[in-house]
C-alpha positions as CSV (number, residue, x, y, z in Angstrom):
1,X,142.6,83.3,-4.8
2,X,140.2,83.8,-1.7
3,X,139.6,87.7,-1.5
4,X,141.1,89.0,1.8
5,X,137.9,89.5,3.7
6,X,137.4,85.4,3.5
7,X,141.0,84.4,3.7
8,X,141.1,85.7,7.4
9,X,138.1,84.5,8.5
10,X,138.7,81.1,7.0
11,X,142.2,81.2,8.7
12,X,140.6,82.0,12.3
13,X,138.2,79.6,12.0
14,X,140.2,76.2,11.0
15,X,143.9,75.1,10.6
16,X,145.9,75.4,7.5
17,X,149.0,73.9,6.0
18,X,150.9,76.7,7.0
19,X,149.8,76.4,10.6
20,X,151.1,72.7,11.0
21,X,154.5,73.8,10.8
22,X,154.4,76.2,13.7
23,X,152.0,73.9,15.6
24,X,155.1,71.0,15.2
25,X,157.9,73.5,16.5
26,X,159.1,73.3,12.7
27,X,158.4,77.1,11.7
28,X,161.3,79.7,12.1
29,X,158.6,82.5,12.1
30,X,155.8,81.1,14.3
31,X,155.3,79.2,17.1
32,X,151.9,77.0,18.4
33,X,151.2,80.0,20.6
34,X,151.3,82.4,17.7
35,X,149.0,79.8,16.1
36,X,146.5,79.6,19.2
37,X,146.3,83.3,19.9
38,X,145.5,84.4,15.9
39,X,142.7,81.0,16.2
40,X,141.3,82.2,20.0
41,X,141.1,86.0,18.4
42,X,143.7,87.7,20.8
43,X,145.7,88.8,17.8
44,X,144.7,89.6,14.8
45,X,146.9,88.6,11.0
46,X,147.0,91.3,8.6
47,X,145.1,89.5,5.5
48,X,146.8,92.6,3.6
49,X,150.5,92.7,4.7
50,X,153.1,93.4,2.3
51,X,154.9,89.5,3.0
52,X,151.1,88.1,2.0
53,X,151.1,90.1,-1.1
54,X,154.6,89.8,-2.4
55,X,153.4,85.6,-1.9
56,X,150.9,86.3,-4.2
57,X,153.0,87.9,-6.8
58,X,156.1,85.3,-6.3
59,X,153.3,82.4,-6.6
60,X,152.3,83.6,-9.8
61,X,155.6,83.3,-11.1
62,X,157.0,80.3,-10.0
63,X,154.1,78.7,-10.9
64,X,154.5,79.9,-14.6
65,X,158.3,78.6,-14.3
66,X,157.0,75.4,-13.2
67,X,154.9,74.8,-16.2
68,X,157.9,75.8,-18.6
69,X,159.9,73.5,-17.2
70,X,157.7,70.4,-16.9
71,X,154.8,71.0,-19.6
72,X,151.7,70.4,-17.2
73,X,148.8,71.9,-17.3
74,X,147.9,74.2,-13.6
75,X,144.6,74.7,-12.7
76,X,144.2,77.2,-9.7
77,X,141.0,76.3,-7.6
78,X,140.4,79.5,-5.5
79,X,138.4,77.9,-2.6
80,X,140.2,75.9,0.0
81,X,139.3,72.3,0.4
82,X,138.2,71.1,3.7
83,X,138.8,67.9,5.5
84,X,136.0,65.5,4.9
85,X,135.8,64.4,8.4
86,X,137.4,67.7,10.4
87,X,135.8,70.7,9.4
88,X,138.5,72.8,11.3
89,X,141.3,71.4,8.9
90,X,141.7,72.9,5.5
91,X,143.9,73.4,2.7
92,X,144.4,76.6,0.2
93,X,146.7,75.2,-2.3
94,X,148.4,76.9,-4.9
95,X,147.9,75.0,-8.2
96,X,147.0,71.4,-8.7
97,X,147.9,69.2,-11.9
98,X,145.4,68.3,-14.1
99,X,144.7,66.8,-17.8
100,X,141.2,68.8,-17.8
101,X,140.5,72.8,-16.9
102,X,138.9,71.7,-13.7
103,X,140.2,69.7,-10.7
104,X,136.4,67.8,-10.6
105,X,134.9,65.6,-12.9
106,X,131.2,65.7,-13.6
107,X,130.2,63.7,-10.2
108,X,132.4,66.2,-8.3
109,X,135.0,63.6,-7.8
110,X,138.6,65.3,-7.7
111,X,140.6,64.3,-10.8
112,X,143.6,66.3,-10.2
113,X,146.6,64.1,-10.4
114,X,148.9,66.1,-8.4
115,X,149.8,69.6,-6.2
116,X,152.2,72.1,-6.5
117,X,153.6,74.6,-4.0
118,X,154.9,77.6,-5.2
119,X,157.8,78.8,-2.5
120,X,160.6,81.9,-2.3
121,X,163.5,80.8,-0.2
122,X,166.4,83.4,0.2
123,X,169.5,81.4,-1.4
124,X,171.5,81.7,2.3
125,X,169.2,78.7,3.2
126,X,170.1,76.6,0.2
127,X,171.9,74.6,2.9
128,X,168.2,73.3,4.4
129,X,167.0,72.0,0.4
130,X,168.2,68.4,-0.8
131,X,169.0,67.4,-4.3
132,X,166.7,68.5,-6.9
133,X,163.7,65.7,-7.5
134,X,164.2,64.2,-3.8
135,X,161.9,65.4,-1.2
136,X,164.6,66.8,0.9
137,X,162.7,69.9,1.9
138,X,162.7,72.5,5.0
139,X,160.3,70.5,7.6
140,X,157.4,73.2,8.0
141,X,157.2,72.9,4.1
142,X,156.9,69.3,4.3
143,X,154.5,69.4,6.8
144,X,152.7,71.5,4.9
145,X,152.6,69.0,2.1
146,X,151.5,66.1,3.7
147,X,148.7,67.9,5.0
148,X,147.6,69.3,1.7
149,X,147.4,65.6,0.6
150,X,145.8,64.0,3.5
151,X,142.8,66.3,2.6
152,X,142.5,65.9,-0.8
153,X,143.9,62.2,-1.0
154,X,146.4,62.9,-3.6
155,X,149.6,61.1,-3.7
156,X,152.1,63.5,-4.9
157,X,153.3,66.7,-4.2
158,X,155.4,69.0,-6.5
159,X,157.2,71.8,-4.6
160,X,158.6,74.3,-6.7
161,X,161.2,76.5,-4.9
162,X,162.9,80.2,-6.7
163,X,166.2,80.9,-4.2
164,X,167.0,84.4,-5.0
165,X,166.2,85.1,-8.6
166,X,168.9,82.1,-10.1
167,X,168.2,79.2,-8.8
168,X,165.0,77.2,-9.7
169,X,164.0,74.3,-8.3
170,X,161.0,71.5,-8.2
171,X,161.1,68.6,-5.3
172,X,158.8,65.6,-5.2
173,X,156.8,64.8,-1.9
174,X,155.2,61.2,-2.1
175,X,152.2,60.8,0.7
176,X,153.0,59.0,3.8
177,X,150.1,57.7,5.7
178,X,152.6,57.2,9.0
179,X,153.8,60.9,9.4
180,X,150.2,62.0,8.1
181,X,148.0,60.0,10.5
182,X,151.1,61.6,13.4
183,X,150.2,65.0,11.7
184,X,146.6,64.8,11.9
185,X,147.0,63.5,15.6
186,X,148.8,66.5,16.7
187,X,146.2,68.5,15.1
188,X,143.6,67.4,15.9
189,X,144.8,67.3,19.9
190,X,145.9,71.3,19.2
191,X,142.4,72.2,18.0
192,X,140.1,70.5,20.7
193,X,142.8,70.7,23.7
194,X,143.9,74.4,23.3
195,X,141.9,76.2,21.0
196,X,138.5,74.7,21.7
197,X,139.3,74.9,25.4
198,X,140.9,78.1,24.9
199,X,144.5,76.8,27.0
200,X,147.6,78.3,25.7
201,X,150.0,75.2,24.4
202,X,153.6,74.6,26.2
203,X,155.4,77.7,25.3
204,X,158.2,76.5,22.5
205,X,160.6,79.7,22.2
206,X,161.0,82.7,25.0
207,X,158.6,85.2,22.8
208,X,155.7,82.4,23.2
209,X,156.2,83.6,26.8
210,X,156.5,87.2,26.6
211,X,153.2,87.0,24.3
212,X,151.4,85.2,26.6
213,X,152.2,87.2,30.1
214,X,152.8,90.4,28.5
215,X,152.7,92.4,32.1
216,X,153.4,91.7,35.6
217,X,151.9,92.0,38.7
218,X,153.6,93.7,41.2
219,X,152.1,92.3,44.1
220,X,152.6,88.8,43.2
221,X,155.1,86.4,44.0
222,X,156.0,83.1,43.1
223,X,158.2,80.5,45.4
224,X,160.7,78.9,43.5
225,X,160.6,74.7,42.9
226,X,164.0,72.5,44.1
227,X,164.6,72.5,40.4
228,X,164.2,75.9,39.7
229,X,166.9,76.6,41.5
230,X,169.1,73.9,39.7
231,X,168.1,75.8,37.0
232,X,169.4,78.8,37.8
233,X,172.8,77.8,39.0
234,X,172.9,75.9,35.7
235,X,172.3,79.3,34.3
236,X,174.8,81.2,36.2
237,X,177.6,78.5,35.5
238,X,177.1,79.2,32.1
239,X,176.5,83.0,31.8
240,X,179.7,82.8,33.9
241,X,181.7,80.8,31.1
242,X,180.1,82.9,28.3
243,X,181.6,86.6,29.5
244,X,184.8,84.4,29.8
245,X,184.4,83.5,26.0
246,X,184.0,86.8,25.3
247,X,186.0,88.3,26.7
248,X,188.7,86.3,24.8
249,X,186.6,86.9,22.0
250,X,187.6,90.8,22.5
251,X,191.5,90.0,23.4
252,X,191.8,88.3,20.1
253,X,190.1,91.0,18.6
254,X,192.4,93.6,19.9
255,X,195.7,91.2,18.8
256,X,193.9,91.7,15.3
257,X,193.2,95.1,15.1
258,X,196.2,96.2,16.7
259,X,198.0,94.9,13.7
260,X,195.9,96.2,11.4
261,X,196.5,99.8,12.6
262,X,195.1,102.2,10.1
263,X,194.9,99.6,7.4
264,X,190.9,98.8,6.0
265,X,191.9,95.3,4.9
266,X,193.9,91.8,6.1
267,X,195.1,89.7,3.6
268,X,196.4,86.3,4.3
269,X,198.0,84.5,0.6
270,X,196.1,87.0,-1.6
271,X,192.2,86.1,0.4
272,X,190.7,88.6,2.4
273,X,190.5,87.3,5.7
274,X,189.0,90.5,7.6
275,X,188.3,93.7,7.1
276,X,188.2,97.3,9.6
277,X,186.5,100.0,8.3
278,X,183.6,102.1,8.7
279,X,180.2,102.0,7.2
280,X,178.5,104.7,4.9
281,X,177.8,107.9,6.8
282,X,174.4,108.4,7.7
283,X,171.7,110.9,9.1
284,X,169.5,111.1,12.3
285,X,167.6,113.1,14.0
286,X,169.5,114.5,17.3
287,X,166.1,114.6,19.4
288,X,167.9,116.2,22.5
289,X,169.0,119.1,20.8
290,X,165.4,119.6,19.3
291,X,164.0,119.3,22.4
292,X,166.5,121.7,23.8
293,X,165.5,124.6,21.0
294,X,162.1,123.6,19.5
295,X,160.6,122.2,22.9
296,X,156.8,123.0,21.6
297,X,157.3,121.4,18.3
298,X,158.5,118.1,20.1
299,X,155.9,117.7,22.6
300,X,153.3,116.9,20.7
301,X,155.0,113.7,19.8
302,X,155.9,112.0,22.6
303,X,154.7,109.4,23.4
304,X,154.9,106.6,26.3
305,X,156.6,103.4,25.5
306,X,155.6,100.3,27.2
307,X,159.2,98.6,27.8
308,X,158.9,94.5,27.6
309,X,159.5,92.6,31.0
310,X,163.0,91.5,31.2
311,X,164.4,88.8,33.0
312,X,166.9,89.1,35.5
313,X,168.7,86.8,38.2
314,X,169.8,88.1,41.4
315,X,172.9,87.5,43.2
316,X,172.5,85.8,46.6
């Protein structure tokens, strides 16, 4: 593995699989904004967080399950591979396939026959995974996969999945030269039309937003467009129906509960079908009565919280 110190700056410097993902909108955890302010150096990834290092330990293991199960040899290469014609696209991959120790042979040609992907996946998700062997995979790992084999020109990659600590998996990803070149496209257009440029990409989810116009300015005002206003209509229509929905939501509830009475669970045929009872007891600090008696130990620990901007729409 790259130590720390060169895994970030490798990261800031050039695109990786895992970036692709949240460059195509595919990633549930980051967006091409998150993407564009870690590559422009307005945020800075911990190379040492805790999800970074339990990946490293999970890798290790599914990796070892992968060779029990199939018999191949692994070979980890710890220096990521770059793109032979964009040096701003690279690929750390977790193991490769090969017959010999090495993924080279002696002219530095690569010899490995195929990748692997070692991946966690919490088994609530099993929905998102295909049939073993098929490459029915979550998108931003497929992404990820194509773009490991674009650079390195191999034509297949295993991905091998652990879904809680039962269920075991291995998926095969084939190369496809139509979604790759599409891949590399959108890439390529991300890297020299946002980060070169240093312009922020069309904001995919509200936190891209909130990241990227953290504060206001009081003084400034903004006339709203003929379709803004549409907009927000639309968007009073619709908060309109949802504290309708709710509030049926809570008369239903009340029908429920009021049958319940003091009783913890509701059966329906022998099946549970609901439950009303209270959670495990537990402890906090009442800060308003310790600032009430001990207001010199407290003060030395407050501190000023800067509140995000919230949106809100005003009745005309």
């Amino acid at each position: 593995m790259l130590n720390n110190q060169d895994f970030a700056l490798l990261r800031a410097k050039s695109l990786g699989g895992s970036d692709i993902g949240a460059i195509l909108g595919f990633s549930r955890y980051r967006s091409a904004v998150d993407v564009w302010m870690e590559k422009t150096g307005r945020v800075n990834n911990d190379a040492d967080s805790l999800p970074l290092r339990f990946g490293s330990f999970a890798e290790e293991f599914v990796a070892s399950e992968y060779t029990r199960s199939t018999g191949f040899n692994l070979v980890n290469h710890p220096k990521a591979l770059v793109h032979p014609k964009y040096d701003y696209m690279h690929g750390h991959i977790d193991r490769f396939i090969s017959e010999k120790p090495t993924i080279y042979d002696e002219s530095g040609s690569l010899i490995a026959t195929r990748i692997l992907e070692c991946k966690t996946a919490n088994p609530f998700t099993a929905h998102e995974w295909g049939d073993l062997g098929s490459d029915q995979v979550p998108m931003a790992y497929l992404t990820q996969c194509l773009w490991y084999m674009a650079i390195t020109g191999i034509e297949q990659t295993d991905l091998a999945v652990l879904m809680g600590n039962t269920d075991f998996r291995i998926y095969e990803i084939h190369r496809d030269l139509e979604l790759e070149e599409m891949i590399f496209a959108r890439a390529k257009d991300f890297w020299e039309e946002h980060v070169l440029k240093d312009i922020a990409p069309p904001a995919q989810r509200e936190s891209d937003l909130k990241l990227l116009f953290p504060q206001s300015k009081p003084t400034k005002t903004v006339e709203a467009k003929h379709g803004t206003c549409e907009l927000l209509a639309k968007l009073k229509t619709i908060q309109t129906q949802v504290e309708t929905y709710e509030q049926e939501i809570n008369q239903i509830k009340l029908s429920i509960m009021a049958q319940m009475k003091d009783a913890e669970v509701l059966t329906h045929q022998g099946q549970v079908v609901a439950t009303w009872k209270s959670p495990k007891p537990s402890m906090k600090i009442d800060t308003k009565k310790l600032a009430e008696d001990h207001p010199d130990i407290i003060a030395p620990y407050h501190v000023q919280v800067a509140n995000s901007r919230r949106f809100v729409i005003k009745n005309q």
